[in-house]
C-alpha positions in Angstrom: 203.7 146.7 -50.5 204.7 144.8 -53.5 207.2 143.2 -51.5 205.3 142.4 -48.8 202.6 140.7 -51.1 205.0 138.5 -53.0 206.8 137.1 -49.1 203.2 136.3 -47.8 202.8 134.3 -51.3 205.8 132.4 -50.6 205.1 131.7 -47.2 201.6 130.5 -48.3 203.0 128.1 -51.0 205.8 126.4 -48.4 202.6 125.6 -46.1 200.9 124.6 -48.7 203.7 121.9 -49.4 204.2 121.1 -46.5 200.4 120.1 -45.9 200.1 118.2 -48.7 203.7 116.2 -47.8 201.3 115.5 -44.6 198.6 114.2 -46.6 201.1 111.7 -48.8 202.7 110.3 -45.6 201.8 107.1 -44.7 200.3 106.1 -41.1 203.5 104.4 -40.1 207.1 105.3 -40.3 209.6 102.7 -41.4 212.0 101.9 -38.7 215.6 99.6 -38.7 215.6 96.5 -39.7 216.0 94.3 -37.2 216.3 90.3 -37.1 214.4 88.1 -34.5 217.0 85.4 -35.7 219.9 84.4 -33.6 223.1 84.1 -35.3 222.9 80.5 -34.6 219.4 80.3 -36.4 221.1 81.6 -40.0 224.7 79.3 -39.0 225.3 77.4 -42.0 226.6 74.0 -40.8 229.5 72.0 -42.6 228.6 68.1 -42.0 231.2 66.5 -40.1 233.8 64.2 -42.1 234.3 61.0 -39.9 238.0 59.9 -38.8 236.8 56.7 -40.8 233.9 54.2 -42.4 233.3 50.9 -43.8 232.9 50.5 -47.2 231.9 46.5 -48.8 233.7 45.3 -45.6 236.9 47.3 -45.8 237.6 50.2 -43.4 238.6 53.5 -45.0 240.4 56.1 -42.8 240.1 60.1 -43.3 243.2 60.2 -41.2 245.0 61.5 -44.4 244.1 65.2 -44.8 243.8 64.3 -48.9 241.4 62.0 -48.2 239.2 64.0 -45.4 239.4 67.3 -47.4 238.1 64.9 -50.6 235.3 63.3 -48.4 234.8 66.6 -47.3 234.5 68.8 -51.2 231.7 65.6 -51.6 229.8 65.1 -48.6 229.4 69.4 -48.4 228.3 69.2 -52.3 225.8 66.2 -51.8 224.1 68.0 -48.3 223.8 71.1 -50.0 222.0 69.4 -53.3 218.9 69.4 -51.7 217.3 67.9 -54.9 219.0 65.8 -56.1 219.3 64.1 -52.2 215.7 64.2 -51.8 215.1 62.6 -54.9 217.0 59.9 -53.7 216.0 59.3 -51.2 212.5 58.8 -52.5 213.6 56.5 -55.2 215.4 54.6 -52.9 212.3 53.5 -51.2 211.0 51.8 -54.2 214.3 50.0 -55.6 216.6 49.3 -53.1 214.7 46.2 -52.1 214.5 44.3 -55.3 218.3 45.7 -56.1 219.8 44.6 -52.9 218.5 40.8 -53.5 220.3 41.2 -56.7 223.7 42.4 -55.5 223.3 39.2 -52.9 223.0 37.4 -55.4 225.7 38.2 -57.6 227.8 38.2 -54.6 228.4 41.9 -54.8 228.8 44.1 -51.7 225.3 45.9 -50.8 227.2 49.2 -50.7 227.2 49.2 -54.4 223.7 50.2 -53.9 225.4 54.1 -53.6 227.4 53.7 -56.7 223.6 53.7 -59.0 223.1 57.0 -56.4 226.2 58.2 -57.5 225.6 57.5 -61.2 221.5 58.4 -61.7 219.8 59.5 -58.7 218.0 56.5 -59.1 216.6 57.6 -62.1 216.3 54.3 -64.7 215.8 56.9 -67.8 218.5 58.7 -66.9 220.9 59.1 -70.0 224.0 61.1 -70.4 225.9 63.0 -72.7 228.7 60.1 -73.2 225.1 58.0 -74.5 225.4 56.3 -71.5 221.6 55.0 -70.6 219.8 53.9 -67.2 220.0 53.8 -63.7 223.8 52.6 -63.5 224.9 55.0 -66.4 226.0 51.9 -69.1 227.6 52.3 -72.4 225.6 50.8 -75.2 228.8 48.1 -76.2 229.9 47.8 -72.4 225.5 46.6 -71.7 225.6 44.2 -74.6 229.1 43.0 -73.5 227.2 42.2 -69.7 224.3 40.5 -71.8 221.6 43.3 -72.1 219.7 43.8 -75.1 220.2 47.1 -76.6 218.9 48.7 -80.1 215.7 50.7 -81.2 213.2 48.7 -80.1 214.4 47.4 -76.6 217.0 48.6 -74.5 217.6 46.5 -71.2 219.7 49.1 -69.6 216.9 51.4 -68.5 215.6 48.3 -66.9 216.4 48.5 -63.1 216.9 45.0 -62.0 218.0 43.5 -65.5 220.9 46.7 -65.6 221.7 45.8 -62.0 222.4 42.2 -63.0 225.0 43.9 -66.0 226.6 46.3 -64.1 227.3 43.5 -60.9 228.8 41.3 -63.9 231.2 44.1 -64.5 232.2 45.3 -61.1 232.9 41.0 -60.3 235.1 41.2 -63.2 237.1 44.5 -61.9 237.0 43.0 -58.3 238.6 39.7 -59.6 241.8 41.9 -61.4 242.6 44.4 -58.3 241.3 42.7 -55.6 239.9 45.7 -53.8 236.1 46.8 -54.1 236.9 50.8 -53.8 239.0 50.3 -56.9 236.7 48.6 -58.8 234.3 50.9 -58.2 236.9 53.5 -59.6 237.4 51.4 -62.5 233.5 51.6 -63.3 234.0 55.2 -63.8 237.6 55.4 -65.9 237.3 52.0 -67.2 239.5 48.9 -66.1 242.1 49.7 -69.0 243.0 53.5 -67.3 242.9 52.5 -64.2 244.8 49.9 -64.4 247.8 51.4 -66.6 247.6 54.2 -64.1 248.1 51.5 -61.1 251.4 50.7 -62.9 252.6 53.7 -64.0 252.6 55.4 -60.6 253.4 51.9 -58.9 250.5 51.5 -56.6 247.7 49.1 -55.8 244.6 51.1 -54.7 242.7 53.7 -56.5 242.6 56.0 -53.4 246.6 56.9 -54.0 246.2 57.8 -57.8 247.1 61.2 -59.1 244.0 60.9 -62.0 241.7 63.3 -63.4 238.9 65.1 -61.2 236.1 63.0 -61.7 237.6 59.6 -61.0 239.4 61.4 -58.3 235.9 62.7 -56.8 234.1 59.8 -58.0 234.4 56.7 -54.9 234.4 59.6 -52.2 230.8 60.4 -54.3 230.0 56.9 -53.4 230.9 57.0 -49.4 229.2 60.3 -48.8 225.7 59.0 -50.0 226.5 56.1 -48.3 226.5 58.4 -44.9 223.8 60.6 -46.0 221.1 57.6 -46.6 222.3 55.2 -43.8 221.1 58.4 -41.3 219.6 61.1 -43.2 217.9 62.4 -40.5 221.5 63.6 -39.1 221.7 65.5 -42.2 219.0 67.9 -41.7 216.4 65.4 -44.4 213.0 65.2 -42.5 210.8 63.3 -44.9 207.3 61.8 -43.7 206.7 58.2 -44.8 204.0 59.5 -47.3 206.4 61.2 -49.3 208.7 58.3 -50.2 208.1 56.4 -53.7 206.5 53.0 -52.9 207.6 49.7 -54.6 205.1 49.2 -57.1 203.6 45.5 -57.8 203.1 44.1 -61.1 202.3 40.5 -62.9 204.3 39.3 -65.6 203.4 38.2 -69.2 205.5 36.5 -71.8 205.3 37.9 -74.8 207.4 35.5 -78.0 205.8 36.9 -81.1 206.2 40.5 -82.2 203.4 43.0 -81.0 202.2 45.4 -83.8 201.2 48.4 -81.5 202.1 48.2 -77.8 199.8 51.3 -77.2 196.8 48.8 -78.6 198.3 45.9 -76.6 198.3 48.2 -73.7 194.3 49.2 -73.7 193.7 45.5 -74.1 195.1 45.0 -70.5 193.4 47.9 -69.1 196.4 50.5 -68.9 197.6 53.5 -70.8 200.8 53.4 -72.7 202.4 55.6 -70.5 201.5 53.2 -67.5 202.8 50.0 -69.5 206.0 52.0 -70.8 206.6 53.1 -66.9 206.2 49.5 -65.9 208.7 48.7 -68.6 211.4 50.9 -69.1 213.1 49.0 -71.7 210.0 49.6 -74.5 211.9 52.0 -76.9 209.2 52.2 -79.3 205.7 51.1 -80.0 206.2 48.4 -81.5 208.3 45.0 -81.1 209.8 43.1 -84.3 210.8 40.5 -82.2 211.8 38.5 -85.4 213.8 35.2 -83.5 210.6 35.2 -81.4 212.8 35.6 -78.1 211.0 35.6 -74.9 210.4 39.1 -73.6 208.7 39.3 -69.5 206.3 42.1 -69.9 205.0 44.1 -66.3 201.6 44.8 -65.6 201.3 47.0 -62.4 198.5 46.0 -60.1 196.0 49.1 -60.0 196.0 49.4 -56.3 199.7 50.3 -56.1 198.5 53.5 -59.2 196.7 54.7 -56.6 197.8 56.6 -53.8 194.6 56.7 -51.8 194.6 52.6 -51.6 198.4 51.6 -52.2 200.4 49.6 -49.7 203.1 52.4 -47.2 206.4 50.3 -47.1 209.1 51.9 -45.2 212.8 50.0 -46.9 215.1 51.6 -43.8 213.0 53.0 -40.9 215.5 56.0 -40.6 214.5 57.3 -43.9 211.1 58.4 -42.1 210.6 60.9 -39.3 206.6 59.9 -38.8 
């Protein structure tokens, strides 16, 4: 009896179990995963490296494989940094208008445009671990070498336009000893004195055929693979509406000779915020401006319209930056 009583116990608790398993069970049952996505929807695509491109008027040929599998290592690393691409794309909408004139002007190749891409993003506050300051990346002695201004209290090279007008000087120079744009622009990264004692130790005349360290190696093929990106990004996979580019901001001018106790006071005088006057002008390193030889300074003034996005002007600088 005993034994009987003590199996009809255990049969009770396994029901028992079981019923209250059925209680904790949820209404649905999980099932396989399965993807709705063709293989062709997840495919990540390598951009294609062309047989060849122009670069400031000279042809350049990935016939070589060193040269396509270079192109290659960049143009894959500069697709894939979404960021950093985006960003420059933006920024490009607002400078490479006013930038361009000045290359023109300085008779330097438009192309050079890529080389401040290559160098900043764009970005004119952009500064380095080598101290080098700006949108084009200079060296404090190489900027006052070029003519720019550079201590605590002003610093031209984190002016856009004044910086291009530096760096121009310098790649004119480098132009005029090798003759050959790509190798200047490789010179802008090592320096005319390496490159050129690495021209004549290996007896050679362009840049391209160099057995050099990485980043000068890496650096002009840098250069040509923005160059492909923002002449079609669209090609690329970037899809960016017109609204979402930067837009050229306008601004007046006023001299300024004497020095200007407080900028921030000098600011609110005029209607604008420091950070609004120091955005304007990039090359205010402090608040104030000694200004003992009473030099002439240009400060900017933006126009409020273009501080507003609701009644600011929509300037597109290459239609094929914009899918709308």
């Amino acid at each position: 009896m005993k034994r009987y009583a003590s199996l009809l116990l255990a049969v009770m608790a396994l029901a028992a179990t079981g019923d209250a398993s059925a209680q904790l069970k949820p209404e649905y049952q999980l099932k396989p995963a399965s993807s709705t996505l063709s293989p062709s929807h997840l495919a990540i695509t390598n951009p294609e490296v062309p047989s060849s491109m122009s670069f400031a008027g000279k042809t350049i040929s990935f016939d070589r494989i060193d040269m396509a599998e270079r192109m290659d290592r960049e143009l894959t690393a500069i697709v894939y940094g979404q960021t950093s691409m985006l960003l420059c794309l933006k920024r490009a909408n607002r400078y490479f208008g006013p930038l361009e004139k000045i290359l023109r002007d300085q008779g330097v190749p438009t192309d050079f445009l890529y080389l401040a891409c290559t160098e900043s993003v764009l970005d004119p506050l952009a500064y380095s671990s080598a101290k080098a300051a700006g949108m084009w990346q200079l060296l404090a002695e190489t900027a006052r070498q070029y003519g720019l201004e550079v201590n605590d209290e002003v610093d031209e090279r984190y002016d856009p336009e004044r910086s291009t007008v530096a760096a121009c000087k310098y790649l004119k120079a480098a132009y005029n000893k090798y003759g050959d744009w790509p190798t200047a622009a490789a010179s802008y990264n090592a320096g005319m004195g390496r490159i050129s004692g690495e021209l004549s130790k290996q007896g050679q005349k362009s840049s391209f055929d160099l057995y050099i360290n990485q980043e000068t190696s890496r650096y002009v093929f840098r250069i040509l693979a923005y160059k492909l990106i923002m002449e079609n990004p669209k090609a690329y996979g970037y899809r960016l509406k017109r609204s979402q580019l930067y837009q050229p901001v306008r601004y007046t001018e006023e001299q300024v000779t004497t020095s200007v106790a407080s900028w921030v006071d000098w600011a609110k005088q005029r209607g604008l915020t420091y950070a609004q006057l120091r955005d304007a002008n990039p090359w205010m390193r402090s608040t104030k401006l000694t200004n003992a030889s009473g030099k002439t300074y240009r400060v900017r003034i933006p126009k409020s319209d273009d501080l507003s996005r609701s009644r600011r002007r929509t300037i597109l600088y290459n239609p094929k930056w914009a899918v709308d």
